[in-house]
SEMARNU-956541 format. One record per residue (C-alpha): residue number from 1; x, y, z; residue in one letter. Coordinates in pm, whole numbers, plus 32768, in hexadecimal, padded with zeros to 4 digits. Each point is the difference from the previous one (the first is absolute). Layout:
# residues N
{pos = NUM&px = X&py = Y&pz = Z&code = A} .
...
This chain:
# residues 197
{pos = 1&px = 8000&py = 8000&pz = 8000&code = X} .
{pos = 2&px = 8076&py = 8163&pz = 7F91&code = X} .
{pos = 3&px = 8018&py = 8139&pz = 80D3&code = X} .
{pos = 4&px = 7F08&py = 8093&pz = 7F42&code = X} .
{pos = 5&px = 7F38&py = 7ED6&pz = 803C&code = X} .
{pos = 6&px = 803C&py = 7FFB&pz = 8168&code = X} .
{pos = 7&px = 7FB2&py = 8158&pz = 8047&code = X} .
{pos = 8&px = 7E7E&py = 7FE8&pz = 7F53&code = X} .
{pos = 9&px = 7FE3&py = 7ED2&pz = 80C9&code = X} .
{pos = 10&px = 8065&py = 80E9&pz = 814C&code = X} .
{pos = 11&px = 7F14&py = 8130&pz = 7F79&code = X} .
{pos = 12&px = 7EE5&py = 7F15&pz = 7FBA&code = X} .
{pos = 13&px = 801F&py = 7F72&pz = 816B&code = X} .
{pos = 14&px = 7FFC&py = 8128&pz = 80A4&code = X} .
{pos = 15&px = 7ED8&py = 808C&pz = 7F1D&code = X} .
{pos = 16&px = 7F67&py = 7EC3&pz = 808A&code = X} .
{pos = 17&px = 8053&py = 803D&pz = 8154&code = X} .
{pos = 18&px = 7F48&py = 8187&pz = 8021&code = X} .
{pos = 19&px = 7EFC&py = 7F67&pz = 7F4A&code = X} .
{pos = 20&px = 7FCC&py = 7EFA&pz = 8118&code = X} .
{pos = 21&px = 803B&py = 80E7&pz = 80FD&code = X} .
{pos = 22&px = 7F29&py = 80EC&pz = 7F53&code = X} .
{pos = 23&px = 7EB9&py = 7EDC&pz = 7FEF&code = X} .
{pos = 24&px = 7F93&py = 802B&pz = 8168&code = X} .
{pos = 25&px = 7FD3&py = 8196&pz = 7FFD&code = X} .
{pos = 26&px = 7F64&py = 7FCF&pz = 7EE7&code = X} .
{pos = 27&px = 7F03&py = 7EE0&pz = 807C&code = X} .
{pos = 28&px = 7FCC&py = 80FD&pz = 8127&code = X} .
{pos = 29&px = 7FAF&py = 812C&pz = 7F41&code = X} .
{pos = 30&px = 7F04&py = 7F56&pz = 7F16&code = X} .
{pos = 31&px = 7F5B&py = 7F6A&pz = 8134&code = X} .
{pos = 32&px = 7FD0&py = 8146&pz = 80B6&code = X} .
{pos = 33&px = 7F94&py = 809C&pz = 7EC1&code = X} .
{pos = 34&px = 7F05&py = 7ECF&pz = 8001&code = X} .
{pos = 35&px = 7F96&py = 806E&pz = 8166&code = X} .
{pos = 36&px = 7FE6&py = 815D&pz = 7FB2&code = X} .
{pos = 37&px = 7F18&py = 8028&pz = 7ED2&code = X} .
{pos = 38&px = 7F2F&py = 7EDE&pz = 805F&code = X} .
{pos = 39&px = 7FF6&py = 7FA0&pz = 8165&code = X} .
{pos = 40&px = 804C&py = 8108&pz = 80DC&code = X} .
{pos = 41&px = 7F9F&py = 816A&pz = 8037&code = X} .
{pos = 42&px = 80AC&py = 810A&pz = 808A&code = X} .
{pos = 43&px = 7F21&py = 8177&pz = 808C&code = X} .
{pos = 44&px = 8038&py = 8117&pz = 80D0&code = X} .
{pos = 45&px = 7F04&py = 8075&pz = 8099&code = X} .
{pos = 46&px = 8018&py = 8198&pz = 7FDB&code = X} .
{pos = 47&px = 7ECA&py = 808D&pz = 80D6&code = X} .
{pos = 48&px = 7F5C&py = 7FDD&pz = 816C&code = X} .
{pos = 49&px = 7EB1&py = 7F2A&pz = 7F3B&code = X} .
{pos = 50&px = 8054&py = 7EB9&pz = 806F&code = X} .
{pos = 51&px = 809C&py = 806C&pz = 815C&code = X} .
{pos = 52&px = 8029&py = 7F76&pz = 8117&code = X} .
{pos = 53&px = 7FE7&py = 7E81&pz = 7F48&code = X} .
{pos = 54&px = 8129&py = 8095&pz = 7F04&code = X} .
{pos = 55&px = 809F&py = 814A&pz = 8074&code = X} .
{pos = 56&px = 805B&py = 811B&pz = 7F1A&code = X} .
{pos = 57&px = 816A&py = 7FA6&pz = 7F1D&code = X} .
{pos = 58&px = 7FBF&py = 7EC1&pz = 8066&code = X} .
{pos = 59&px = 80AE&py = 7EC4&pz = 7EDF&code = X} .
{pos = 60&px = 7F01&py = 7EFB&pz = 7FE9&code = X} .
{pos = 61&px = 8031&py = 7E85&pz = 7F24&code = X} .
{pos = 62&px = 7EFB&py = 7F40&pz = 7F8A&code = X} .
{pos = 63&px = 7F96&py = 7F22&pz = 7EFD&code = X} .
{pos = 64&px = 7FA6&py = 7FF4&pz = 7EC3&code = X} .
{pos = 65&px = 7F93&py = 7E9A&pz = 7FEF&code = X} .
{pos = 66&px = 7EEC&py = 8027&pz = 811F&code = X} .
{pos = 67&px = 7EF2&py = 7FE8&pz = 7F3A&code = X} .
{pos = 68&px = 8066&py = 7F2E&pz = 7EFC&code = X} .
{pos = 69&px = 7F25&py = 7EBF&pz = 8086&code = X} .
{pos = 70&px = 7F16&py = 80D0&pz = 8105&code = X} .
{pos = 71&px = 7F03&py = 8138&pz = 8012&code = X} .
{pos = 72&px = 808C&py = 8137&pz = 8089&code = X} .
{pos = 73&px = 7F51&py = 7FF0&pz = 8175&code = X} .
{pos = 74&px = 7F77&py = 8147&pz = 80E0&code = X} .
{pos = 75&px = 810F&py = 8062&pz = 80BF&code = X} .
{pos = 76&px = 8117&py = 7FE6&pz = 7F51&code = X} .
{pos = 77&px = 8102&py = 8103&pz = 7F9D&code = X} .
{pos = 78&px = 802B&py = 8021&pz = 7EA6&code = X} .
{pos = 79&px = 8106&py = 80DB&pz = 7F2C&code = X} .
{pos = 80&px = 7F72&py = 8049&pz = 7EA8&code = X} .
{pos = 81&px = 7FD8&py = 8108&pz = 7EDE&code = X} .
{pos = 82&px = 7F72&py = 812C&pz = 8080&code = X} .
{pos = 83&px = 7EA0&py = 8017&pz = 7F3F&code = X} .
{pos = 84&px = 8035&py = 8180&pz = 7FCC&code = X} .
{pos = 85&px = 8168&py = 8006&pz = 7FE6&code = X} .
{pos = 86&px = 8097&py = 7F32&pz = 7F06&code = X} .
{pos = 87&px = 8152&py = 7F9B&pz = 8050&code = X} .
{pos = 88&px = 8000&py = 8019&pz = 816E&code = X} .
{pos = 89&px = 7FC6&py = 7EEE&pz = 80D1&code = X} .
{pos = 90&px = 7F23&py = 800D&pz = 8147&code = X} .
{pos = 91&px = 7FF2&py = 7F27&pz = 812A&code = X} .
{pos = 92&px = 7ECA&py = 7FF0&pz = 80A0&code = X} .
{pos = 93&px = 7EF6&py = 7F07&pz = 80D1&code = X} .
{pos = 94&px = 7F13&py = 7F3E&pz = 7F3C&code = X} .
{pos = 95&px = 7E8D&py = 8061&pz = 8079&code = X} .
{pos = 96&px = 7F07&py = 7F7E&pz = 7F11&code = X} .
{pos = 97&px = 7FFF&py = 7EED&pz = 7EF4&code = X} .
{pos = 98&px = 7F2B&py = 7FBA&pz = 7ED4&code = X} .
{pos = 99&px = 7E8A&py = 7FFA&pz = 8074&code = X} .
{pos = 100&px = 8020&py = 80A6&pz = 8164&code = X} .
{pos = 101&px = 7F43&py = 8130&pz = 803A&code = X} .
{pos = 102&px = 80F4&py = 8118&pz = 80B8&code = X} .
{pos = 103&px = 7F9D&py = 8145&pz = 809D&code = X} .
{pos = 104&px = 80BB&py = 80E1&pz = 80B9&code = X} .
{pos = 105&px = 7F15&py = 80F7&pz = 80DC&code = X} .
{pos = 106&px = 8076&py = 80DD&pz = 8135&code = X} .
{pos = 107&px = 8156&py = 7F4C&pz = 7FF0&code = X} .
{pos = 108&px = 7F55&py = 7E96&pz = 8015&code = X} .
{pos = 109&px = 804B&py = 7F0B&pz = 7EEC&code = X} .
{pos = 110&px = 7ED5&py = 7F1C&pz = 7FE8&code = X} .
{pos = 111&px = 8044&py = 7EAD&pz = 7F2C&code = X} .
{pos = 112&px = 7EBB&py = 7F73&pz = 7F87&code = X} .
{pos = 113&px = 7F36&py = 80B2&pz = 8108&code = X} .
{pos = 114&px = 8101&py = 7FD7&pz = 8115&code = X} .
{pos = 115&px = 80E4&py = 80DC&pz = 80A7&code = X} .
{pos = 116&px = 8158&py = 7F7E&pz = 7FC5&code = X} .
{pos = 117&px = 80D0&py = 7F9D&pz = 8116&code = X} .
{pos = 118&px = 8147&py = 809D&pz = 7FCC&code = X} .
{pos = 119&px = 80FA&py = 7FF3&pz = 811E&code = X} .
{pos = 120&px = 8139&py = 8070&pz = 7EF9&code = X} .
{pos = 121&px = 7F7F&py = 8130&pz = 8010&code = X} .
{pos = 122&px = 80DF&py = 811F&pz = 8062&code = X} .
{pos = 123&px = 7EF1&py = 80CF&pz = 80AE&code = X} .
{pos = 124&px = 7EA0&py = 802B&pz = 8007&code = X} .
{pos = 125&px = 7F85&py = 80A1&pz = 7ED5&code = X} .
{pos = 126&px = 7F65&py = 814B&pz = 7FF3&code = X} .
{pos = 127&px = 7EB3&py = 8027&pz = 7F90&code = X} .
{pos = 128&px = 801C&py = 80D1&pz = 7F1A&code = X} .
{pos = 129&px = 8113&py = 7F0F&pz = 7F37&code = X} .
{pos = 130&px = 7F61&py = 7FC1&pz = 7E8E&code = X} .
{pos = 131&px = 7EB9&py = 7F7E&pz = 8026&code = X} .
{pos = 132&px = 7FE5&py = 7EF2&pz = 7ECA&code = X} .
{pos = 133&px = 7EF9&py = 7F3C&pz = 7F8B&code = X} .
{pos = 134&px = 7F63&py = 7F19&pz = 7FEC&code = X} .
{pos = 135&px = 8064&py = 7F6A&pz = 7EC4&code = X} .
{pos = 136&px = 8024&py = 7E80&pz = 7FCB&code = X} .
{pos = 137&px = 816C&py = 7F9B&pz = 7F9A&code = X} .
{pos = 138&px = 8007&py = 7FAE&pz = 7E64&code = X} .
{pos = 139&px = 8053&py = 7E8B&pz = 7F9D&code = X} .
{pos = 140&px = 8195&py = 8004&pz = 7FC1&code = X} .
{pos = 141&px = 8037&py = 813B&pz = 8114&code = X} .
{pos = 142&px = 8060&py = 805F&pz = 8146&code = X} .
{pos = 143&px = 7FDC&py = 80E2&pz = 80D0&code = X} .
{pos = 144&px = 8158&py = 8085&pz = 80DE&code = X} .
{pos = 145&px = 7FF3&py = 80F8&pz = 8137&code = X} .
{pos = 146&px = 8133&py = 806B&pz = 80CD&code = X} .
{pos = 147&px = 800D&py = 7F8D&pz = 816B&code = X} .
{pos = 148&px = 8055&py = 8184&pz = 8059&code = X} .
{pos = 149&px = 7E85&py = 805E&pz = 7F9A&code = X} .
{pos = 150&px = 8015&py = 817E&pz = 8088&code = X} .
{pos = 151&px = 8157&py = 8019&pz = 7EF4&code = X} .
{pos = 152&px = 7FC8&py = 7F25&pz = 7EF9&code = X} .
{pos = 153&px = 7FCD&py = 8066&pz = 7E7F&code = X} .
{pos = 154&px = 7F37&py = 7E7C&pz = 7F8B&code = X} .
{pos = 155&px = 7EDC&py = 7F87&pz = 7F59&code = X} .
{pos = 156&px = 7F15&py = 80EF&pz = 8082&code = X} .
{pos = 157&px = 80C2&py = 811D&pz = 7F60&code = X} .
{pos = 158&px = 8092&py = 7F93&pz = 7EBC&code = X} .
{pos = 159&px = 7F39&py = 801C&pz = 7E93&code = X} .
{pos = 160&px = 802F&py = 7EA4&pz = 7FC9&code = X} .
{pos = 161&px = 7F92&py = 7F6D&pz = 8129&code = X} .
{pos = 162&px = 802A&py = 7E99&pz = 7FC7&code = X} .
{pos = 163&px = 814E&py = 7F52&pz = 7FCF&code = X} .
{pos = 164&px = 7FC0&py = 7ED9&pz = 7F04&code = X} .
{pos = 165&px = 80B6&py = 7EB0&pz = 8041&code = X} .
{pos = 166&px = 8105&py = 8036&pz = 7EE5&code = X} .
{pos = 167&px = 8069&py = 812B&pz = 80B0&code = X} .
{pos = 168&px = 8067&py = 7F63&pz = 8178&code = X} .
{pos = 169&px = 8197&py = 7FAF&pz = 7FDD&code = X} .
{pos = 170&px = 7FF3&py = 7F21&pz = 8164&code = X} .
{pos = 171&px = 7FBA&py = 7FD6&pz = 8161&code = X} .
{pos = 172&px = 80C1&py = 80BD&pz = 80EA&code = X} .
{pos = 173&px = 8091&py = 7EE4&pz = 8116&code = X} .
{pos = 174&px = 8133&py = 810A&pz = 8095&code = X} .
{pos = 175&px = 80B9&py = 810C&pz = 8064&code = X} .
{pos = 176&px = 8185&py = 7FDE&pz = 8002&code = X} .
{pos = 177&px = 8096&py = 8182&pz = 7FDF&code = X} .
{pos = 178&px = 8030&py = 80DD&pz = 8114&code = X} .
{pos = 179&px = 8086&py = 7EBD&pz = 80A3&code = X} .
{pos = 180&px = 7F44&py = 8077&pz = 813F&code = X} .
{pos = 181&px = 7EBE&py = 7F99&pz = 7F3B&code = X} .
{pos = 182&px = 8073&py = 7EAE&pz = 7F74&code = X} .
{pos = 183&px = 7EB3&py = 7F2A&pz = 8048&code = X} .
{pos = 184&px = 7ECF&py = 7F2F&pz = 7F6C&code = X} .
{pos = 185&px = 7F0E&py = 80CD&pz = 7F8A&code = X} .
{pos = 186&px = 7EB0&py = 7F6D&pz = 8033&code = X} .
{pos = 187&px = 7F15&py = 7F04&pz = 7F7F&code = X} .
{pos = 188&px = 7EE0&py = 8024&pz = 7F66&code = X} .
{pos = 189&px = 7F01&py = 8021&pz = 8133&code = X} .
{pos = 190&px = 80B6&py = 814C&pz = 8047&code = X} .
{pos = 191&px = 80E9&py = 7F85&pz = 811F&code = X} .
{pos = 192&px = 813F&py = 80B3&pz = 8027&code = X} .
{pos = 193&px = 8135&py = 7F00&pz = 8079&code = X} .
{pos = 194&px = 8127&py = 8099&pz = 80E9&code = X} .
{pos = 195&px = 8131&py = 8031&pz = 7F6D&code = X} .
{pos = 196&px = 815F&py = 7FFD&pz = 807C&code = X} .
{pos = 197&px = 8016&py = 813A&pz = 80F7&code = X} .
């Protein structure tokens, strides 16, 4: 074998050798790519509507795949496509789904004729907070409030009142930034978990 032979044989090894080193950051950055655009989602939350379940500058994660094999359920915190505000995404508590009847009157949301139990509230609501309703919820909507009723710009102040199925991006299940806030969200019957203080 020639020196010329012998040194394409080197150069080709170490090509080889990068290449192989090179495979697992690869592997890595295709799976979270993967994770970004279809399982995961990452949302600040930049207002006081959904305090005190999700404070103000608060990083949330979620899913994208929550409702790939279930029905989005009352209670649940949803980030999705502003209805008004195309572009932006909003995070917000699911309140009515297709079929229910929802009114809103002196600060009481009434679900099908019944006052809504909502313990996630940050404070009592005044009275005077947008009276809505009632309207019955369209097949393939939903209708989203913020848990901060006496701050919150939702449903019963946008144009486009209902947010449409195609529209919700995932179920919030966390917050993880400040790491003073890291903790499990809730679930879908409005319960708020402890996190690590």
């Amino acid at each position: 074998m020639g020196r010329a032979e012998k040194e394409k044989k080197q150069e080709k090894q170490a090509k080889n050798g990068m290449l192989k080193e090179l495979i697992p950051y690869i592997i890595l950055l295709a799976v979270v790519l993967l994770l970004r655009v279809f399982i995961l989602i990452n949302a600040v939350i930049p207002s006081e509507s959904m305090e005190n379940t999700i404070l103000r500058h608060t990083r949330v994660m979620g899913l994208k795949c929550s409702y790939w094999f279930s029905e989005p359920q009352r209670g649940d915190i949803i980030v999705f496509d502003a209805p008004d505000e195309p572009g932006t995404l909003f995070v917000k508590r699911l309140i009515g789904v297709p079929g229910d009847e929802v009114e809103v009157t002196a600060g009481k949301v009434y679900l099908n004729g019944q006052e809504l139990e909502e313990e996630y509230l940050k404070e009592e609501p005044y009275d005077w907070t947008g009276d809505f309703g009632p309207v019955t919820v369209p097949e393939g909507c939903y209708f989203f409030m913020g848990d901060n009723r006496n701050d919150s710009l939702d449903a019963r102040y946008w144009e486009n009142t209902w947010v449409t199925e195609d529209k919700m991006v995932g179920k919030v299940y966390f917050s993880y930034w400040p790491l003073s806030r890291i903790r499990w969200i809730a679930d879908s019957d409005g319960k708020t978990f402890e996190g690590f203080e």
